[in-house]
C-alpha positions as CSV (number, residue, x, y, z in Angstrom):
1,X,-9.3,12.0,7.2
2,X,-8.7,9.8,4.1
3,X,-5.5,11.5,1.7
4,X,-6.5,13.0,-1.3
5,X,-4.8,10.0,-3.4
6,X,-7.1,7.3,-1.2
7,X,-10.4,9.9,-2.2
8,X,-9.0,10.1,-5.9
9,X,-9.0,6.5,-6.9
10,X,-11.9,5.7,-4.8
11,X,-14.3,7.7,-6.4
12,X,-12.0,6.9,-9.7
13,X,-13.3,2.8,-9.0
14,X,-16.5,3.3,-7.5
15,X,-17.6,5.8,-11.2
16,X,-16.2,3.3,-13.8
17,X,-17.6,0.1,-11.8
18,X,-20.8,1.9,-11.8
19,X,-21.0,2.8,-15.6
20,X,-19.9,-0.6,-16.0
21,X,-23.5,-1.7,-14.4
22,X,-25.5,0.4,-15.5
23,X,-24.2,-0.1,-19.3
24,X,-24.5,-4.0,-18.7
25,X,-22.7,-6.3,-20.5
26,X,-22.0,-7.2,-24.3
27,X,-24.3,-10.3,-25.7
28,X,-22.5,-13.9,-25.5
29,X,-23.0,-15.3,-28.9
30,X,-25.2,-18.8,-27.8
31,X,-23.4,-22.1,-27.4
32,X,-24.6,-23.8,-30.5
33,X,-21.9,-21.0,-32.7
34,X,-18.7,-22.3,-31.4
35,X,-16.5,-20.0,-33.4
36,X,-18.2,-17.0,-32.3
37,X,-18.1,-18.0,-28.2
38,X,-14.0,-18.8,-28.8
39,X,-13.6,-15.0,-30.7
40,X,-16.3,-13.6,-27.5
41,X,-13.7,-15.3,-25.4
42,X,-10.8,-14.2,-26.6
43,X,-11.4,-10.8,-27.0
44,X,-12.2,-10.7,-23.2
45,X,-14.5,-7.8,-23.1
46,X,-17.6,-9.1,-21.6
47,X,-18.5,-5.0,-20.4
48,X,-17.7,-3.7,-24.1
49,X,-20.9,-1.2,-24.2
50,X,-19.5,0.4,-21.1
51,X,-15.5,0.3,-22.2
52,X,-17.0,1.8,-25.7
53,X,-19.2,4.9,-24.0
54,X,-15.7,5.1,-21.6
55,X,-13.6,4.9,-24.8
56,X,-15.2,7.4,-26.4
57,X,-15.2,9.9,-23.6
58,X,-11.4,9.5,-23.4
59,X,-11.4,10.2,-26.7
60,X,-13.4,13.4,-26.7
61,X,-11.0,14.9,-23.5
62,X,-8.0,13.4,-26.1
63,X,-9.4,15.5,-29.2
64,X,-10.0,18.6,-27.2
65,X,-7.8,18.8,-24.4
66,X,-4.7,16.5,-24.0
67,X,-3.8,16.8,-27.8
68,X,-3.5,20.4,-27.9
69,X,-1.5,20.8,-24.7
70,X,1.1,18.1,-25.9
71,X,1.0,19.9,-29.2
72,X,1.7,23.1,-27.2
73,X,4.1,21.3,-24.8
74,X,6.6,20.3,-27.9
75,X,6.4,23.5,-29.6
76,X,7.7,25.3,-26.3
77,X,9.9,22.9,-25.3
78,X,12.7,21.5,-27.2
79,X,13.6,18.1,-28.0
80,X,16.7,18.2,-25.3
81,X,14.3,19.8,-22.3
82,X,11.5,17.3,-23.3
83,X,14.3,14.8,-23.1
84,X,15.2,15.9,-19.4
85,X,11.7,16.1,-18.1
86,X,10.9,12.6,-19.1
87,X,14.6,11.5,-17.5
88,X,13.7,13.3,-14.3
89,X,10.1,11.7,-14.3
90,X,11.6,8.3,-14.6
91,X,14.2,8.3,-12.0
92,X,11.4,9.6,-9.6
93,X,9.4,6.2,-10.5
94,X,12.6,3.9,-9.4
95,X,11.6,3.4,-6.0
96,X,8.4,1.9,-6.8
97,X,9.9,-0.4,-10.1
98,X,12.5,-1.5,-7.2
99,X,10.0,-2.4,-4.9
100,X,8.2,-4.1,-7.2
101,X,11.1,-5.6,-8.4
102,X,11.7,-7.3,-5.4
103,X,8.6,-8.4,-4.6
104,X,9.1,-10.4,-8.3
105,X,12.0,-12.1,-6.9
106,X,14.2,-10.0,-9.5
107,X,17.0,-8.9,-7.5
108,X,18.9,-8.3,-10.7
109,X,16.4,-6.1,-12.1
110,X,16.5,-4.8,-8.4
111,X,20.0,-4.0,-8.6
112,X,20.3,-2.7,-11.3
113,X,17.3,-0.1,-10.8
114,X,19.0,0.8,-7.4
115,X,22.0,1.3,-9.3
116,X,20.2,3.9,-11.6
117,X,19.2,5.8,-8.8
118,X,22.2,6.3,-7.2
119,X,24.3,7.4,-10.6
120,X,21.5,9.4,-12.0
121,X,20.2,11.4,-9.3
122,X,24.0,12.2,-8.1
123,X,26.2,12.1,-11.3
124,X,23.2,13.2,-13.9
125,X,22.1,16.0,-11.4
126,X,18.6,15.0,-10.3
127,X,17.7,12.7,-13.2
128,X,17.9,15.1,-15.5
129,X,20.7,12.7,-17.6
130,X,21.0,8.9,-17.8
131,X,24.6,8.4,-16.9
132,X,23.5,4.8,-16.6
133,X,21.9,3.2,-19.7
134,X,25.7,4.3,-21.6
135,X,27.1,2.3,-18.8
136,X,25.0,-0.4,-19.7
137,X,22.5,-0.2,-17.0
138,X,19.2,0.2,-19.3
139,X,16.1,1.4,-17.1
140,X,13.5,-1.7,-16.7
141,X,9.7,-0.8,-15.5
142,X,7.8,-2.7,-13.2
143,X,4.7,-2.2,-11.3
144,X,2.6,-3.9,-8.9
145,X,0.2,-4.9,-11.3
146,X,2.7,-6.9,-13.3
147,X,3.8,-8.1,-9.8
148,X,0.3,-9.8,-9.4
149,X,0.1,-11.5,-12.6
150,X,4.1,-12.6,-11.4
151,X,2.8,-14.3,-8.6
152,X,-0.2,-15.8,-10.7
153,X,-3.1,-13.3,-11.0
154,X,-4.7,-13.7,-14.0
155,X,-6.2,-10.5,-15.7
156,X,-9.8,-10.5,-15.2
157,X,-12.1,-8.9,-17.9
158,X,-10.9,-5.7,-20.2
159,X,-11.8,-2.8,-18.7
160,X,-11.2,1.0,-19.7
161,X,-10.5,3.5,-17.2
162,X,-12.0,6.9,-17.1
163,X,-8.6,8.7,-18.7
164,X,-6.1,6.7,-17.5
165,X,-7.3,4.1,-20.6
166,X,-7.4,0.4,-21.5
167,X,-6.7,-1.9,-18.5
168,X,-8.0,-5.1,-16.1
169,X,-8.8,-5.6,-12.7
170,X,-5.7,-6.7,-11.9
171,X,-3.7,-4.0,-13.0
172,X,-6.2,-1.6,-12.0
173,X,-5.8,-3.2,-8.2
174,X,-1.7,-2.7,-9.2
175,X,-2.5,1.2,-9.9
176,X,-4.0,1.6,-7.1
177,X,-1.2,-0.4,-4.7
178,X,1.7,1.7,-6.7
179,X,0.0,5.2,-5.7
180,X,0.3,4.5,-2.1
181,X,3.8,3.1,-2.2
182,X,5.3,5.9,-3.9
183,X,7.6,7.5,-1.2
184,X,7.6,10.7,-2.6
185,X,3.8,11.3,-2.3
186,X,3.6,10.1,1.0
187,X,6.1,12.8,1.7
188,X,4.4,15.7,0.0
189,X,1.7,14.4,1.6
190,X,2.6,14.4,4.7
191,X,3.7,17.7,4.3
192,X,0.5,19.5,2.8
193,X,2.2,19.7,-0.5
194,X,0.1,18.2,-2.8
195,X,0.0,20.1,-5.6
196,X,3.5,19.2,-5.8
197,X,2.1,15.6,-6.9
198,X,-0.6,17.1,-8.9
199,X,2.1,18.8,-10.9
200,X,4.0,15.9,-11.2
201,X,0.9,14.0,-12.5
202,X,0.1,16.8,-15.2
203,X,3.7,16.7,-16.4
204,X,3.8,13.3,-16.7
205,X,0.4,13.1,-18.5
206,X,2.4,15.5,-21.1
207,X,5.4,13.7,-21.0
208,X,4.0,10.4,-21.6
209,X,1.4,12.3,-24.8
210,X,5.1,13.3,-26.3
211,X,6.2,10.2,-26.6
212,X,3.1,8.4,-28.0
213,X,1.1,11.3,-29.8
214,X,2.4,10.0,-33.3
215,X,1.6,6.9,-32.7
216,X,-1.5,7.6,-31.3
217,X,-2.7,9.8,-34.3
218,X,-1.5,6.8,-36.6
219,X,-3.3,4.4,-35.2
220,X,-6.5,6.2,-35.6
221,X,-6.2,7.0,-39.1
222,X,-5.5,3.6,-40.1
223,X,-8.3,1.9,-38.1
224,X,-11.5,1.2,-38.9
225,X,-12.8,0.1,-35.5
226,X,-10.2,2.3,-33.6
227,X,-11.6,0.9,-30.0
228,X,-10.7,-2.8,-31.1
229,X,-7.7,-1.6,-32.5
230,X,-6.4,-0.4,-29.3
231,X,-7.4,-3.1,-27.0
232,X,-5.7,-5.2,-29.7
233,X,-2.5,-3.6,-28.9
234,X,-3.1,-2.7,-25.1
235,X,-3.6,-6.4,-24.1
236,X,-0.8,-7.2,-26.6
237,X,2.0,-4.8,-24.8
238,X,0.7,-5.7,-21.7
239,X,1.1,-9.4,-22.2
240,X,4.6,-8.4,-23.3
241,X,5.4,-6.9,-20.5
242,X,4.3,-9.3,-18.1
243,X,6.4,-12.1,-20.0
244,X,9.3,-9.4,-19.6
245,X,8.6,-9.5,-16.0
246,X,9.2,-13.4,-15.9
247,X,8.8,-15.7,-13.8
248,X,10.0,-15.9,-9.9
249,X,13.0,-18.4,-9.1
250,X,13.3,-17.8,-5.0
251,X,11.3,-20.5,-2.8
252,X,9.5,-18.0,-0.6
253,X,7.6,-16.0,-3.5
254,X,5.8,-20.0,-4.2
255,X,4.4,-19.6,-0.6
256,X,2.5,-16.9,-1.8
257,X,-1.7,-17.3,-2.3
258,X,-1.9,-18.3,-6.2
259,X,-4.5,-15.8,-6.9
260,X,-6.9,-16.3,-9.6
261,X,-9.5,-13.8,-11.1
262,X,-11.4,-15.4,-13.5
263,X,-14.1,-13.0,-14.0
């Protein structure tokens, strides 16, 4: 019987590659306009129809649903417990960033993140304090996604996701990878206890809404195409955090495939 994780994200894949078809794909501008091919290819959005309609529907469950229950989560919860939460969340992703983290060839990063662990979950009681950034151990994400384009996966087309938002197949493909190598779900898992995870995941939607509602809300009222304004900055933090990522150093990572998806 397939886990309910494996059932999620395939019927997540198989729903926004099929409105993705059926929406077809936004008009190349012919070859005789050069300047408007290079912007067509820069922007990277050959299925734009379907990441609008997608958009917009993200934007509707935004408006009427997520918006008021992070509205509702920081006016019942303080700035200190909102704090925790968040701190708790985050020390329950370090297993995955230190995986991933290895697989980069960044054994510092790795180090360091295993170091986090260990003095936040035992000293800061759970993750609910980080006793390690003051000690100079600052947390660092990484994800299997960023991992790909690491080992030379390029990005592929922009896509957005039915609620989880602007992405690419390549990190999309990392989403997925990161789900199933998170140790704690395979626990609860494995133990019939998922709506343990599906707690986790609502509380970390909410979590993550705190901390970027304003600047959510600000980008919107200063944008007049508020779509492009967001793939704008999606691809742009994105590329940051892949050039965060760097480069590997270690021989065997160069034995890897060089991957390429140039779709």
């Amino acid at each position: 019987m397939l886990s309910p994780r494996f059932t999620y994200f395939t019927r997540f894949a198989v729903t926004a590659a099929a409105l993705a078809v059926l929406a077809g794909c936004a008009d190349r501008p012919p070859a005789d306009d050069p300047e408007a091919v290079a912007a067509y290819n820069e922007v990277n959005d050959p299925f734009e129809p379907a990441n609008r309609f997608i958009f917009r529907s993200n934007d509707f469950a935004y408006r009427n649903v997520l918006h008021p229950l992070a509205t509702g989560y920081r006016d019942v919860v303080p700035d200190l417990g909102r704090q925790m939460v968040a701190n708790v969340l985050g020390n329950l992703k370090v297993p995955v960033i230190f995986l991933n983290q290895i697989l980069q060839a960044n054994f510092t990063g790795a180090g360091q993140s295993l170091s986090r662990l260990v003095l936040n979950t035992s000293f800061g009681v759970g993750g609910l304090m980080d006793v390690a950034a003051p000690l100079g151990i600052p947390r660092r994400d990484a994800d299997f996604g960023q991992t790909l384009a690491v080992w030379g996966a390029g990005e592929g087309p922009y896509l957005v996701l039915p609620l989880l938002g602007g992405s690419n197949p390549r990190d999309a493909a990392g989403l997925l990878v990161d789900s199933f190598a998170d140790p704690l779900d395979d626990y609860l898992d494995s133990n019939h206890l998922m709506w343990v995870a599906e707690t986790r995941f609502g509380i970390s939607v909410l979590s993550l809404l705190d901390a970027n509602i304003d600047a959510i809300d600000d980008i919107k009222r200063s944008s007049i195409d508020y779509y492009a304004s967001m793939r704008s900055l999606v691809r742009q933090r994105r590329a940051a955090e892949i050039n965060e990522a760097g480069k590997p150093t270690v021989g065997w990572v160069h034995f890897m495939p060089h991957l390429q998806w140039n779709l």
